[in-house]
N, C-alpha and C positions, 0 to 999 in steps of 0.2 A: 295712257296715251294723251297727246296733248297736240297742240297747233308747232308744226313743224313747216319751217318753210315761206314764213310770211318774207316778202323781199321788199327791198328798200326803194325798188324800181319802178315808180310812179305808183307807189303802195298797191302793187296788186299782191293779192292771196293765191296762196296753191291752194283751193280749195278741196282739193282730196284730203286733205290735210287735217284738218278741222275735225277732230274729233275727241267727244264729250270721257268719263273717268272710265263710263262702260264701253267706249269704243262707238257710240253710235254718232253718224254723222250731221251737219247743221242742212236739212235739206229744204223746211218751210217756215215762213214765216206770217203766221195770222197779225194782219194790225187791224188792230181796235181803232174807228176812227170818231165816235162817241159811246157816253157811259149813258145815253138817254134812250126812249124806246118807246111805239106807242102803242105796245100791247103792254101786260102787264102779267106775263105768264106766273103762274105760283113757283115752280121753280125755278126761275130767274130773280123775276122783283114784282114779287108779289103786290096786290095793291094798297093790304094794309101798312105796308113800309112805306113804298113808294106815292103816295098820295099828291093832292095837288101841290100840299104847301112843299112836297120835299125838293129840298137843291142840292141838283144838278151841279155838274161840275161849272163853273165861267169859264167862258169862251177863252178869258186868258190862258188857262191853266191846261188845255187840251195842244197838242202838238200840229201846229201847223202846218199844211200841205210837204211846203220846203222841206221843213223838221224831218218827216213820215221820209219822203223820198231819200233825204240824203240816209238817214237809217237804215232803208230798203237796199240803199244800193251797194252799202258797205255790206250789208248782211249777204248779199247775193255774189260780193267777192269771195266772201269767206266760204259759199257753198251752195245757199237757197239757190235754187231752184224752183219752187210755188211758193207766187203771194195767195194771200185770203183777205179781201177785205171782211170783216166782221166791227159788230158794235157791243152792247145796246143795236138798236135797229141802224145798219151805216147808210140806208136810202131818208134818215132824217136829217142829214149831214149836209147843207148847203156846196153845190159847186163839183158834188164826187166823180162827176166825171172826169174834171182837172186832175184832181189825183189820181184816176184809172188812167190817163194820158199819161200822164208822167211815170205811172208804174210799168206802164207798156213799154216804156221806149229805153227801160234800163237794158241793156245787154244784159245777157243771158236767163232773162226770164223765161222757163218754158211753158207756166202755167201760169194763169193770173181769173183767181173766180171770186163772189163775194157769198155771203149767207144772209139772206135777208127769212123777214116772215110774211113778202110777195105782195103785202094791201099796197105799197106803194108802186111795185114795177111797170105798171100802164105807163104810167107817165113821165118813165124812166127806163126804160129796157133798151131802148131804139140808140136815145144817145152815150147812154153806157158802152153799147156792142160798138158804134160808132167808137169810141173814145179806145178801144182797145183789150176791154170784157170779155174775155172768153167763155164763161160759165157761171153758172148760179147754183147755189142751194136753197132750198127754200123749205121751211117749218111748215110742218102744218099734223098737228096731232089728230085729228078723227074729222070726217067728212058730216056727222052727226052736227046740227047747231047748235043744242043744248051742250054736249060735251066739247066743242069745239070754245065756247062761252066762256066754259068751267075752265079750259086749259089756254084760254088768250086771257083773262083775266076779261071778260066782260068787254073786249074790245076786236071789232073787227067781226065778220063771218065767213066762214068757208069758201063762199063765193067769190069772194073777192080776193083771197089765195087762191082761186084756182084761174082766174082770171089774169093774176099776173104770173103767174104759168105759163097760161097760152102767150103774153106780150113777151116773157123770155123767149117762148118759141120762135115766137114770131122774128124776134130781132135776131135770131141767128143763135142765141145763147143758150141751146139745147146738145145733146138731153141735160135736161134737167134732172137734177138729185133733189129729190124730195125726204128730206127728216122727220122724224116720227116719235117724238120718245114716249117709250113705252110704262105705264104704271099702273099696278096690280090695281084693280078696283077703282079706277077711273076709265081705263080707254081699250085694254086689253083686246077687247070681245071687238075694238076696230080696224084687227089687225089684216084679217083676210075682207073685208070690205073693203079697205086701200088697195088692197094687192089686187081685187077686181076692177077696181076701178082704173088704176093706171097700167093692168097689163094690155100687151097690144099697140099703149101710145109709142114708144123709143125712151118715155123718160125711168131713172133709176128710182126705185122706192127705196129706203135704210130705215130699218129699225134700231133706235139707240138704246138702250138698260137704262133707265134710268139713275142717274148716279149723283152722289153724296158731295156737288159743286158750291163750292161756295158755304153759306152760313147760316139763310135762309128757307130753306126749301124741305125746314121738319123731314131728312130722310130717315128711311130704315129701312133694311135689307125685306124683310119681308114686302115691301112696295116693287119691289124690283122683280120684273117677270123674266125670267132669264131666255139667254136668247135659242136656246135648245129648244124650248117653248114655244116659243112664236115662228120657228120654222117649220115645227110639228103642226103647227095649227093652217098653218097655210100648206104648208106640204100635204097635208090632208084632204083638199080640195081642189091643187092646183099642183101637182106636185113638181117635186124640184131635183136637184141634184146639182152637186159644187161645181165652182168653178176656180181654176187658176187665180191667183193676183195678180192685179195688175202691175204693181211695182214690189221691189221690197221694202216691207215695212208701212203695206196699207193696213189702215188699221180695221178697215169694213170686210168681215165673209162674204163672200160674194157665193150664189147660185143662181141658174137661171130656169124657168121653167121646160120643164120636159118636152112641151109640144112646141119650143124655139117662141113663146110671143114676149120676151124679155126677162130679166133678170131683176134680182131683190137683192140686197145684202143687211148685214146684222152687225153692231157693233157690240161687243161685249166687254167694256170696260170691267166690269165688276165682276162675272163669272168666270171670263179668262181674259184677265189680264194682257195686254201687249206690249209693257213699258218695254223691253228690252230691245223693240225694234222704232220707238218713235223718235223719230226725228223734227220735230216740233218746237219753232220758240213762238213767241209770240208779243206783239208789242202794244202796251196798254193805250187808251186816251190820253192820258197824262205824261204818258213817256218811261213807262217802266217795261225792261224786256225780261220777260215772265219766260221760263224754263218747263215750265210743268200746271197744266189745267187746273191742279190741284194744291199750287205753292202757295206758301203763305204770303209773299210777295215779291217784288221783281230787283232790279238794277236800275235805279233813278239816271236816264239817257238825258231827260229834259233839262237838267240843270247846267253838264257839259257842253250842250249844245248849245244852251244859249250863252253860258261864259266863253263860248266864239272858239273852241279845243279842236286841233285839228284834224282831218279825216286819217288819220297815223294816229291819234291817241284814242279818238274814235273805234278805231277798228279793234285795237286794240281791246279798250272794254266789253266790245261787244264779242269777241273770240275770247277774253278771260273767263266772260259769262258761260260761256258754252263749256269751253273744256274743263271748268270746275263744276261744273252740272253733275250731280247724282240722283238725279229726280225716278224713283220707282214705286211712287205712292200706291196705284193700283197693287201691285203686289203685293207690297205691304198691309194694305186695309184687306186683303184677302189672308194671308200669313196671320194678322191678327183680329182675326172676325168682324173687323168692324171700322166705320171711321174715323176721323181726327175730330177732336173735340169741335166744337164748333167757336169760331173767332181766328182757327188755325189756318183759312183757309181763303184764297184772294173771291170776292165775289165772280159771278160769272160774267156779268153784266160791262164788265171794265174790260172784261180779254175776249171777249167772246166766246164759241165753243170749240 
């Protein structure tokens, strides 16, 4: 299958059109709007990488508002449907509501949310939802501050994730989907402690597997608490039962608790697989559009764009990217017990999650 139907008529796309070698369609696009962050989680960028003397990308080399948008908008001919703002942390980002404005006001966006790790949303949630924010995700691995320590890299405390919680609330940017990722012998035993603590409110709790991103983050399957597990363990005390998806090709299990005080979902990258339905690109700080969480690297946009190529040649790479897409990593690392050497794989920190 391939991109059938692009027309010459003021370059709009048939974005039904738009689909990748396996047939699946271009529906979201996460952009990266820095590679910097001010936590320093172990599986991200840990701190003995990332230290003070390390640099960052220069402000030149990162894609500018304009850059992001006209990227956005081509991608959204071609099919997107949900942007993600994501970073490194994108509430470190000077100005992001300008670029929430400008993502808002493309045509036919139906969904537009970002994934921060919340220390900053006080003093940004109000004018983000103003700017045209519809949603937020927000990090936050165990309510404990010793393990919460262990898993921010020494920065931040719980308190102040759940504080900009409430200010997402507050501004209209609820519910809130709260992240979790889950690892054997670190947080595990924090799994029905969250699930108390946020049932009742309206926001979403998500359990992630912890999985083998990027290059950094010493994994091995034995770390990884599978998501069978972690629904047994809360179902045990609070119990649950499935629910529907919400779209096709979500990649969260969703159930919600038995006595109706809200729902939990589970992401199982690593035990069951979902490539076959994700519809995911994604576009770095630097301007590379990334196919798969798991790529070794992307399609250099920043260079085209600023040699001034038109939004016709534009579209074009950005729909070549897509429909030559074979990206089914999860499968594969499952298929063969294990994952891709390490250096094989884009950091996390540049695309988001």
């Amino acid at each position: 299958m391939g991109l059938r139907g692009l027309t010459g008529q003021g370059g709009t796309a048939a974005a039904a059109e738009l689909r990748d070698t396996r047939g699946r369609p271009l529906r979201d696009l996460r952009i990266s709007v820095t590679d910097r962050c001010n936590f320093r989680c172990p599986y991200c960028m840990p701190a003995e990488v990332f230290g003070e003397d390390y640099r960052f990308l220069p402000r030149k080399d990162i894609l500018r508002f304009e850059e992001v948008l006209r990227v956005a908008r081509l991608a959204v001919e071609l099919g997107a449907t949900k942007l993600r703002i994501t970073g490194g942390e994108p509430l470190v980002r000077a100005n992001l509501s300008d670029l929430v404005a400008g993502l808002a006001a493309i045509p036919g966006v139906a969904d537009l949310a970002l994934t921060t790790n919340g220390v900053l949303l006080p003093g940004q949630a109000a004018a983000l939802a103003g700017a045209g924010l519809q949603r937020v995700t927000v990090s936050l691995d165990s309510l404990r501050p010793e393990v919460f320590q262990h898993t921010s890299g020494g920065r931040g405390e719980p308190e102040q994730v759940l504080a900009g919680i409430a200010a997402a609330e507050a501004a209209g940017l609820g519910p809130v989907k709260i992240n979790c990722v889950v690892q054997r012998d670190v947080n595990q035993d924090d799994v029905v402690a969250l699930a108390r603590h946020f049932r009742g409110t309206g926001h979403i709790l998500r359990f992630i597997e912890f999985m083998d991103v990027g290059t950094m983050n010493a994994w091995r399957l034995e770390q990884v608490v599978p998501a069978r597990e972690i629904i047994e363990r809360i179902d045990a005390e609070f119990p649950l039962e499935p629910v529907d998806p919400n779209y096709s090709g979500e990649v969260a299990r969703r159930y919600r608790y038995r006595d109706g005080s809200g729902e939990i979902g589970v992401i199982a990258s690593v035990t069951e697989p979902f490539c076959g339905g994700c519809t995911r690109a994604r576009l770095s700080a630097e301007g590379e559009l990334v196919t798969c969480l798991f790529a070794k690297g992307g399609r250099d946009l920043k260079t085209p764009l600023r040699a001034g190529v038109s939004d016709a040649t534009l579209r074009e790479m950005i729909a070549g990217t897509w429909t030559e897409r074979e990206d089914r990593y999860s499968e594969e690392r499952s298929e063969k017990a294990g994952p891709r050497k390490a250096g094989e794989r884009i950091e996390m920190y540049r695309i988001g999650g």
